[in-house]
Phi, psi and omega in degrees: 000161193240156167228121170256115162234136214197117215229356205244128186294321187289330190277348171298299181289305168326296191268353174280331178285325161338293189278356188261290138348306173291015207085358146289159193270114242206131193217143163225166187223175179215002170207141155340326157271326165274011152265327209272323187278309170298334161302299163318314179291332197181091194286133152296163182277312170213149192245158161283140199212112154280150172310272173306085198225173160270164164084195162310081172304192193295265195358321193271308186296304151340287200291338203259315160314291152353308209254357172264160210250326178258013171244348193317331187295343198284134197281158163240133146248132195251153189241120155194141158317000198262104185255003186248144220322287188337294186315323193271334172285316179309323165322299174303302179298332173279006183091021186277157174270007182171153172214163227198112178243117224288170355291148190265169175244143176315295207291345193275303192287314186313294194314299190321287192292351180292295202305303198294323157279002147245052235175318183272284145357264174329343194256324173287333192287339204257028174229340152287305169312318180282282211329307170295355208271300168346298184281332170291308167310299161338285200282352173262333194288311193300297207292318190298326201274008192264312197289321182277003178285315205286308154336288184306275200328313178294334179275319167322270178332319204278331183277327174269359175256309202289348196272323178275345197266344188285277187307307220281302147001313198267307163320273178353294201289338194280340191289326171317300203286312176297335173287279165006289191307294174314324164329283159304319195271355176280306208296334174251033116305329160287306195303317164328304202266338149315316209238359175227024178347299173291081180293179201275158160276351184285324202281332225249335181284312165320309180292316165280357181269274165281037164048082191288319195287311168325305173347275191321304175293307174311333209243359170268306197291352165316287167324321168306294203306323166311300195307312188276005155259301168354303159321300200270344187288331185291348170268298167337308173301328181297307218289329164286309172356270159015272154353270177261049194292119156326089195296110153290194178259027170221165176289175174216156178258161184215171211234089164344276207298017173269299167317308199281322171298330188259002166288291190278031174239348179250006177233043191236040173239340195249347173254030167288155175304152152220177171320324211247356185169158187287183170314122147300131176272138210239096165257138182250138187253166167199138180243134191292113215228152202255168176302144144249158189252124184209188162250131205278300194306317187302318178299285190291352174296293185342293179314284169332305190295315188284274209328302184278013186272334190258329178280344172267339159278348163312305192285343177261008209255292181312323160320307162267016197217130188290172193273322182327291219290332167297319190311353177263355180230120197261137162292158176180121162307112193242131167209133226244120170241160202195166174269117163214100195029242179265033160227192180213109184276144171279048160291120184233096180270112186254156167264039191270239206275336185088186178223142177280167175316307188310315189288310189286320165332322219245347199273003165252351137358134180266120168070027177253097196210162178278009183245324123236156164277137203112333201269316211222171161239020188052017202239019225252316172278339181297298183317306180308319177311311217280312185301309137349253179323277189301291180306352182218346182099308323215188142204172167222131182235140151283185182176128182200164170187142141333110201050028176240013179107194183203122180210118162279173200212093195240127164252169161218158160282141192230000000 
């Protein structure tokens, strides 16, 4: 639609039968104000705009359309007799596309307005065309960098459990076979001590030197004690293993709380106490949730990335806060998993500082992130959503307030 403001009936009627003959769709105002109110009713593809009106002139009218934000857009052509240099820079300069200087030709004006609404028409389709190309560049730049991240960590991990599962392996097994050895070696030291009652004094001296009965009580539980570090280094190894399971190009099913345990068994050096604050504490809720079909590594990334983000806001909490005033308010990570008809929810609630409306709107944003430079790439929540969403159907939602804490909300189809 064209809106011709005109304050003169004949240049009204002229150019509304021109354009109307042309095939437009033809609207008129006769004053500044009763275009900015018609316009408010039903925004044109473009408008005519005369100078010289009662009331608000073009210029002015020109100006006001300009400062609204749902109208800036609209092309103007100003029609006026003021054919001199000023008028037409001045013209320009409030945003109008073209000026047209009366008396005007029928034919001048049509060509004039085909080309600017299809000058207006190439400039939104070619602003919609980057956007979208922007958001596929964005969501391929986001994918490349979550599969080589997912790469590196995965061949690292799988590769430093395969390196501990070797020695450790070899130990076990060997730990077995020495309580065996020790054994044999108590019983023929009793057969001895049996059948020789009068021992030699050097034997007699040896033996009180080295306390044979402490011996005896100490050196199994030594041995116990090797076997149960053995143990948790050989669970540590499972437990990367977990991690850094190779996502094929189809799901597999997998067991979440497997996922989530071999998260926080590889970030469980970071929820330990330091000099700046106490042990964050890890409550775990676990609800009876059946194996699902995912990608198990994309998932425990998923995991990793919010976990370490509420511990990085613990540590950046300790910077302003004395250790006294946290040990009295305990930090502490909560994570809930649940059954919900065919799906399965994820809850990870941390009680550190919250978020403002401004923040939490923006926190899953490709590159957006609070934290010192250097510290984040913003690319860490982006990602998580992308996986979520696109790779599983899933959704994730935040819940936040400001000194009320963070708790993501993760569903998947199950």
């Amino acid at each position: 639609m064209v809106l011709i403001v005109d304050d003169t009936p004949t240049n009204l009627e002229v150019l509304s039968e021109a354009l109307n003959d042309a095939g437009f769709d033809v609207a008129i105002a006769t004053t500044g104000d009763r275009a900015l109110k018609q316009v408010e009713r039903r925004i044109p593809d473009l408008i005519l705009l005369d100078v010289m009106m009662p009331g608000i002139d073009g210029f002015e009218t020109c100006r006001r359309l300009k400062a609204n934000p749902q109208f800036c857009q609209i092309p103007i052509i100003f029609m006026t007799a003021l054919s001199d240099p000023n008028s037409k820079v001045q013209a320009l300069d409030l945003g109008a596309v073209d000026y047209i200087a009366k008396p005007f030709h029928e034919k001048e004006v049509i060509a004039r307005v085909r080309t600017h609404l299809k000058l207006h028409y190439l400039t939104q389709t070619l602003e919609t065309q980057v956007s979208q190309k922007t958001a596929e560049l964005q969501a391929s730049q986001l994918k490349l960098i979550q599969q080589e991240k997912m790469s590196a960590l995965g061949n690292l991990v799988a590769g430093v459990a395969h390196e501990i599962n070797n020695p450790i392996g070899c130990v076990l097994g060997n730990i077995t076979a020495i309580q065996e050895n020790i054994a044999d070696l108590f019983s023929v030291i009793d057969l001895y001590r049996q059948h020789f009652p009068l021992a030699n004094p050097e034997i007699e001296e040896k033996l009180e030197e080295i306390d044979l009965e402490y011996l005896r009580e100490d050196l199994p539980k030594l041995v116990r004690a090797m076997k149960d570090g053995g143990d948790r280094i050989k669970s540590i190894s499972q437990s990367l293993r977990t991690f850094s399971r190779a996502d094929t190009d189809s799901k597999q099913k997998f067991n979440l709380h497997e996922g989530i345990d071999s998260t926080l068994l590889i970030l469980h050096h970071r929820l330990k106490a330091s000099p700046q604050r106490p042990e964050i504490d890890v409550i775990i809720d676990y609800g009876d949730l059946p194996a699902i079909e995912c990608f198990p590594g994309q998932l425990n990334q998923v995991f990793m990335n919010i976990l370490a983000n509420a511990i990085d806001v613990f540590d950046e909490m300790a910077k302003n806060q004395s250790f006294t005033d946290i040990a009295a308010h305990p930090q502490y990570i909560k994570i809930r998993t649940t059954k919900i008809e065919d799906a399965v929810q994820i809850c990870i609630r941390d009680n550190g500082k919250g978020m403002t409306e401004e923040v939490k709107a923006k926190i899953f944003d490709h590159l957006f992130t609070t934290k010192e430079v250097g510290k984040g790439t913003g690319l860490g929540l982006a990602i998580a959503r992308q996986i979520i969403l696109e790779k599983h159907n899933g959704t994730i939602e935040v819940h936040s307030a400001p000194g009320q804490g963070t708790e993501l909300v993760i569903q998947l189809p199950c």
